[in-house]
Jmol script that loads the backbone (N, CA, C; Angstrom):
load data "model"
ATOM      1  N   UNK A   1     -35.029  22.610  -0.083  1.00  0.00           N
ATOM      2  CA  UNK A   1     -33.961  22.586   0.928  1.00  0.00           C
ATOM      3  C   UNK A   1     -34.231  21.508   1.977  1.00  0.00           C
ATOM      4  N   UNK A   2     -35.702  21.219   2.467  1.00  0.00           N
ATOM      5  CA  UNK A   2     -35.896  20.449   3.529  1.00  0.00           C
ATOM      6  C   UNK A   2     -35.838  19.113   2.971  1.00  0.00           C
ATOM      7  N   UNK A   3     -36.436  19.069   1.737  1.00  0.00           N
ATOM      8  CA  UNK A   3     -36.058  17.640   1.087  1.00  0.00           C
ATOM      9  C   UNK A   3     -34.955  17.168   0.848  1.00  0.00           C
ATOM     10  N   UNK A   4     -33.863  18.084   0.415  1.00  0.00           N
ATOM     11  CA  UNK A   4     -32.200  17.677   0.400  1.00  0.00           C
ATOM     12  C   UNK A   4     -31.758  17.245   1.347  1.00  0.00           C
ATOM     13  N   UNK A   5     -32.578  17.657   2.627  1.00  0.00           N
ATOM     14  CA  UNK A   5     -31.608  17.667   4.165  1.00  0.00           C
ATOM     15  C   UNK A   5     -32.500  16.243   4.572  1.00  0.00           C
ATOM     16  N   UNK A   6     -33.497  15.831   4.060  1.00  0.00           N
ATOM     17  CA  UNK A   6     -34.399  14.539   4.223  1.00  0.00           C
ATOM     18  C   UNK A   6     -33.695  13.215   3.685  1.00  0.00           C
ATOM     19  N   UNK A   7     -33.124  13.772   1.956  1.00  0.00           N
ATOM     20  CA  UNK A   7     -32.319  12.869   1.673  1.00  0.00           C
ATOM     21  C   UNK A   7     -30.986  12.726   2.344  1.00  0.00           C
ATOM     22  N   UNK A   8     -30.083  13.866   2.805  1.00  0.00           N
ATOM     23  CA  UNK A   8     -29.218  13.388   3.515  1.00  0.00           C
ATOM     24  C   UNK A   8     -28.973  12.251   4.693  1.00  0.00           C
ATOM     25  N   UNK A   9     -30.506  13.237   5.364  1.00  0.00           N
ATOM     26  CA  UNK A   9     -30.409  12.025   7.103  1.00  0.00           C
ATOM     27  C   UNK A   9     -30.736  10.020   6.298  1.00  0.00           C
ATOM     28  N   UNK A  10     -31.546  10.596   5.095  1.00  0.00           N
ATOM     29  CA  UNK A  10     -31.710   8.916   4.947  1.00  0.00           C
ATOM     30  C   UNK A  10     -31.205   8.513   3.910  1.00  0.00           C
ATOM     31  N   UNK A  11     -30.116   8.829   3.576  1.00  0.00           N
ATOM     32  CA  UNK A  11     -28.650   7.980   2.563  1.00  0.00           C
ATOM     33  C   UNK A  11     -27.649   7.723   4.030  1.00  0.00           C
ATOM     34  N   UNK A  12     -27.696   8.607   4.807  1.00  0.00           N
ATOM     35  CA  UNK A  12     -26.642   8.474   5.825  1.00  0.00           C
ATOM     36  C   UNK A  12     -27.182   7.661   6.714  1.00  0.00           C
ATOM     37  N   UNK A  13     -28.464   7.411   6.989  1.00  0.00           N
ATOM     38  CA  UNK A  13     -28.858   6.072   7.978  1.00  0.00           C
ATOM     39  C   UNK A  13     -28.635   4.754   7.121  1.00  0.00           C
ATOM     40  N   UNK A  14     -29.027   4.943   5.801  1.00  0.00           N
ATOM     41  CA  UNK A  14     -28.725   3.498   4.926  1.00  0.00           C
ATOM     42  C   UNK A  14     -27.568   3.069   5.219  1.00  0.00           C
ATOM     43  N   UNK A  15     -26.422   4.108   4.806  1.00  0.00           N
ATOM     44  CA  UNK A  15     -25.128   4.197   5.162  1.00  0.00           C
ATOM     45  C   UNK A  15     -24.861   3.604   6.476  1.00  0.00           C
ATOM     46  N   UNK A  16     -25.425   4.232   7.575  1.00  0.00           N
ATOM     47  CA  UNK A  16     -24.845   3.681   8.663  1.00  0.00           C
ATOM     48  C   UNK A  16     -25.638   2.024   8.955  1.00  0.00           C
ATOM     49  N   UNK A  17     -26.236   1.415   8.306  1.00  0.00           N
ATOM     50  CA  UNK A  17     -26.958   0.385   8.426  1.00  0.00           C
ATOM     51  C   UNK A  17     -26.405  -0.335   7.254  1.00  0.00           C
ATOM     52  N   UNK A  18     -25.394  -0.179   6.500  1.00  0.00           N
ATOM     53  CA  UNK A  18     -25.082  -0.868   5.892  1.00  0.00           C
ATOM     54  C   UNK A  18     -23.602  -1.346   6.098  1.00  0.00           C
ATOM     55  N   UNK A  19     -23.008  -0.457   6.922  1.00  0.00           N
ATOM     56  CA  UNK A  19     -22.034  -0.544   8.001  1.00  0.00           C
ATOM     57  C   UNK A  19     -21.952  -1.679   8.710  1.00  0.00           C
ATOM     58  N   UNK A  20     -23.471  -1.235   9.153  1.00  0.00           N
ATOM     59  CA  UNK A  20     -23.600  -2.063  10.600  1.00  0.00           C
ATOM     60  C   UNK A  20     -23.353  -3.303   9.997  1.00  0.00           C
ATOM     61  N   UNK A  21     -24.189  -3.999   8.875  1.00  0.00           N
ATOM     62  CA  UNK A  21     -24.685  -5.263   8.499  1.00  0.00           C
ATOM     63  C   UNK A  21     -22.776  -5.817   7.705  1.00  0.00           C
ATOM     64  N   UNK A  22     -22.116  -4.835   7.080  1.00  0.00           N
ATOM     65  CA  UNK A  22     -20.901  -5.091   6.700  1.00  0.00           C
ATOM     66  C   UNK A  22     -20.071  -5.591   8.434  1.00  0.00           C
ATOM     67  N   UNK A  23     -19.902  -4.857   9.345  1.00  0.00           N
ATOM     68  CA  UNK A  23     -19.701  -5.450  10.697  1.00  0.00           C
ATOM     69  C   UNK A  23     -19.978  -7.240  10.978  1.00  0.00           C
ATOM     70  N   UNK A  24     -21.231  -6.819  11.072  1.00  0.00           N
ATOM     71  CA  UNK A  24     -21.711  -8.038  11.715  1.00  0.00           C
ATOM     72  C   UNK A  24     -21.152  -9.163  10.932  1.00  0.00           C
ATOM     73  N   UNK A  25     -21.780  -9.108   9.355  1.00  0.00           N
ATOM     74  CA  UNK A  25     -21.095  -9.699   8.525  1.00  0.00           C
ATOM     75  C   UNK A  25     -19.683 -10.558   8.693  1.00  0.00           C
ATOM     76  N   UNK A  26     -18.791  -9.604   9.112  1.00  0.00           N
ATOM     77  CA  UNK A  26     -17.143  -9.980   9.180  1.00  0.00           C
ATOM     78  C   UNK A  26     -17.077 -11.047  10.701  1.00  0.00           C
ATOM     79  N   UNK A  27     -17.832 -10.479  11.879  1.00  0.00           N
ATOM     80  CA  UNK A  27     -17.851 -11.008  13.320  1.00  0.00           C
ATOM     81  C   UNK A  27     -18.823 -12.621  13.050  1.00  0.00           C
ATOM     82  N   UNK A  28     -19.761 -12.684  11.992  1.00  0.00           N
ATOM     83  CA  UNK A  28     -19.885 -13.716  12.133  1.00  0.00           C
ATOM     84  C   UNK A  28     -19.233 -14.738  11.043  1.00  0.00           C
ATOM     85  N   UNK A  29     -18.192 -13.903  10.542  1.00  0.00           N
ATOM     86  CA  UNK A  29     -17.344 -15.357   9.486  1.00  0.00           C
ATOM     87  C   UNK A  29     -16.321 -15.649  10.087  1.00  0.00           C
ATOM     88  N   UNK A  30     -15.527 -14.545  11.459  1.00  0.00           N
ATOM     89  CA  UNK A  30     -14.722 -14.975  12.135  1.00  0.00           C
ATOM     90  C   UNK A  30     -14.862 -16.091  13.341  1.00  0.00           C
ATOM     91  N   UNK A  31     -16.429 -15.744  14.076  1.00  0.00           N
ATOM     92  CA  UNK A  31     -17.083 -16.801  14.795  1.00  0.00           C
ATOM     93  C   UNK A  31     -17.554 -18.282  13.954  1.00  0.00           C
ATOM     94  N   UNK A  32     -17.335 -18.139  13.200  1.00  0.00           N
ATOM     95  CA  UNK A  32     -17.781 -19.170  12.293  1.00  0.00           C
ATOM     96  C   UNK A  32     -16.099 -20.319  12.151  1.00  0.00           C
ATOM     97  N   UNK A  33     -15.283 -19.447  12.053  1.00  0.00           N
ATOM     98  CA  UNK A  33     -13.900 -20.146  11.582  1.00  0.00           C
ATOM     99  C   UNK A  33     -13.281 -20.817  12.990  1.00  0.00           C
ATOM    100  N   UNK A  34     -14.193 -19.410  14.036  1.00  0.00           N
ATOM    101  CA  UNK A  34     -13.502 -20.132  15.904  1.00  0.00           C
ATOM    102  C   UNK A  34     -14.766 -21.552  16.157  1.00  0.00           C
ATOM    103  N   UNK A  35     -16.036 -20.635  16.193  1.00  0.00           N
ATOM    104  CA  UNK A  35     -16.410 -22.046  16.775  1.00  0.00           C
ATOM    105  C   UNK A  35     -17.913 -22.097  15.963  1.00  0.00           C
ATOM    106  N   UNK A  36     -17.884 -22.980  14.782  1.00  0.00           N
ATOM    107  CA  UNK A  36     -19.120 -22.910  13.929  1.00  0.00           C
ATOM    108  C   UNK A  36     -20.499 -22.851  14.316  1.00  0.00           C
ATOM    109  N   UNK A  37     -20.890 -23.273  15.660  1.00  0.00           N
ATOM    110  CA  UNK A  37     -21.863 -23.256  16.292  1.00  0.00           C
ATOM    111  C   UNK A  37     -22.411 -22.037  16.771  1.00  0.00           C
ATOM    112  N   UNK A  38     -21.388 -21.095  16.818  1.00  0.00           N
ATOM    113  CA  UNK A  38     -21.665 -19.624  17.982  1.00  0.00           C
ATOM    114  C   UNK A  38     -21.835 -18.984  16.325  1.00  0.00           C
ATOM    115  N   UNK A  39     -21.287 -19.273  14.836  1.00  0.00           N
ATOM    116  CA  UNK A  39     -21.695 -18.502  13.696  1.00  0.00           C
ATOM    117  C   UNK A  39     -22.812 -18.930  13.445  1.00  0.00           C
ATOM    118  N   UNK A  40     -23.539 -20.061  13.924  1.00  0.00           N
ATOM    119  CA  UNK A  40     -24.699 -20.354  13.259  1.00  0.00           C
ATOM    120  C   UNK A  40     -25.499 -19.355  14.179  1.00  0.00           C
ATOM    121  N   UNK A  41     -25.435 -19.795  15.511  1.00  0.00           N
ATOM    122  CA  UNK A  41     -26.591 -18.607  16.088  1.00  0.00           C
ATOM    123  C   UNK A  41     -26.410 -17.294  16.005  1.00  0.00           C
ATOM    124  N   UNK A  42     -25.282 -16.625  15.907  1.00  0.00           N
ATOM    125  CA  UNK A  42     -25.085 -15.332  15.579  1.00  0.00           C
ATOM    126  C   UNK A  42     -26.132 -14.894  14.269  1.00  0.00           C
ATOM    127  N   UNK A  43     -25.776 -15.902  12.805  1.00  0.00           N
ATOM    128  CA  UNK A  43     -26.153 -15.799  11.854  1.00  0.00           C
ATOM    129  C   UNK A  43     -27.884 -15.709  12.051  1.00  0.00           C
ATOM    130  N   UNK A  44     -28.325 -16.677  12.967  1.00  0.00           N
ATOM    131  CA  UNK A  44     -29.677 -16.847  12.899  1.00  0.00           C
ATOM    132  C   UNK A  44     -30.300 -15.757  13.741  1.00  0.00           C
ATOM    133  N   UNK A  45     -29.770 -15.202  14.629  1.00  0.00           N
ATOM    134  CA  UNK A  45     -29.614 -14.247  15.739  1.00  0.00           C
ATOM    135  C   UNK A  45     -30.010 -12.841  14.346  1.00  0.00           C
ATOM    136  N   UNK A  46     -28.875 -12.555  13.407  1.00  0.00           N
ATOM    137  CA  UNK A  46     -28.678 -11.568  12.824  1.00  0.00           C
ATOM    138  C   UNK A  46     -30.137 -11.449  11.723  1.00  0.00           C
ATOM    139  N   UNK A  47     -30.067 -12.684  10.895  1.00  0.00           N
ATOM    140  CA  UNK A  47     -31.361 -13.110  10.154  1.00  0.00           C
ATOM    141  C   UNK A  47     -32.739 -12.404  10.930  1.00  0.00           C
ATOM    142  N   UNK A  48     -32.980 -12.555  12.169  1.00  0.00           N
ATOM    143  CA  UNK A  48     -34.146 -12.558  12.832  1.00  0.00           C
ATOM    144  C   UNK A  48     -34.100 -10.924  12.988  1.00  0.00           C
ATOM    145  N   UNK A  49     -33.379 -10.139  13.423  1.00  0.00           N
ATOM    146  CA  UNK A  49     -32.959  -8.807  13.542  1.00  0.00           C
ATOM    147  C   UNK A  49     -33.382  -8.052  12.137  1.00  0.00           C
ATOM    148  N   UNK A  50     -32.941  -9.007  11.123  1.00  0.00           N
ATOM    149  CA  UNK A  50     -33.155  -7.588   9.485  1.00  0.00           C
ATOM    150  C   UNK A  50     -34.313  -8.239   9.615  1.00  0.00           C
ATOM    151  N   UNK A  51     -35.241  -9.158   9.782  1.00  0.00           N
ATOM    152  CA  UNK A  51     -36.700  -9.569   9.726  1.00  0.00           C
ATOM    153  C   UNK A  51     -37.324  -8.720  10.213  1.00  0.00           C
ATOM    154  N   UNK A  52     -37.382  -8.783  11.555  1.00  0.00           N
ATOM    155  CA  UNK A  52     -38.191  -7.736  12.504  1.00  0.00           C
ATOM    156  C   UNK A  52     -37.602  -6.264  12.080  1.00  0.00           C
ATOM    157  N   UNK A  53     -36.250  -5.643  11.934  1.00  0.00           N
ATOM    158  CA  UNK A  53     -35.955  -4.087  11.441  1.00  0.00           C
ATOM    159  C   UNK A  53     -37.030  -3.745   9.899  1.00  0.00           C
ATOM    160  N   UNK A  54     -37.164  -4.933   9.146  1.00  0.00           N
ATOM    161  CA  UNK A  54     -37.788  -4.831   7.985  1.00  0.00           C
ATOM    162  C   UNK A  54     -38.748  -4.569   8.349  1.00  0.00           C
ATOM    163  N   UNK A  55     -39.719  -5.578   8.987  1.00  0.00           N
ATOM    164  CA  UNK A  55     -41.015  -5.507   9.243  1.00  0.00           C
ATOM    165  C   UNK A  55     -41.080  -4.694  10.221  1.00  0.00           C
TER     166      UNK A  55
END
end "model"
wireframe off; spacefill off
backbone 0.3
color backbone group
């Protein structure tokens, strides 16, 4: 039972972290189309974020 409820909280954090990264995703192809410079640092901004969340 405690293991079912273990897998829940962590399919539903993947879930919500895969959200997140689908988000960001979209905000930086729209910053990218306004002003390519603010998608590059966003992008590099975002890059550096799953680096350090990984590690």
């Amino acid at each position: 039972m405690i293991e079912n409820n273990i897998q829940i909280i962590w399919v539903s954090l993947l879930a919500l972290g895969l959200v997140k990264v689908i988000i960001i995703v979209v905000i930086i192809g729209i910053l990218s189309k306004i002003q390519p410079i603010l998608g590059l640092l966003a992008s590099i901004l975002f890059i550096a974020y799953l680096l350090h969340w990984i590690g």
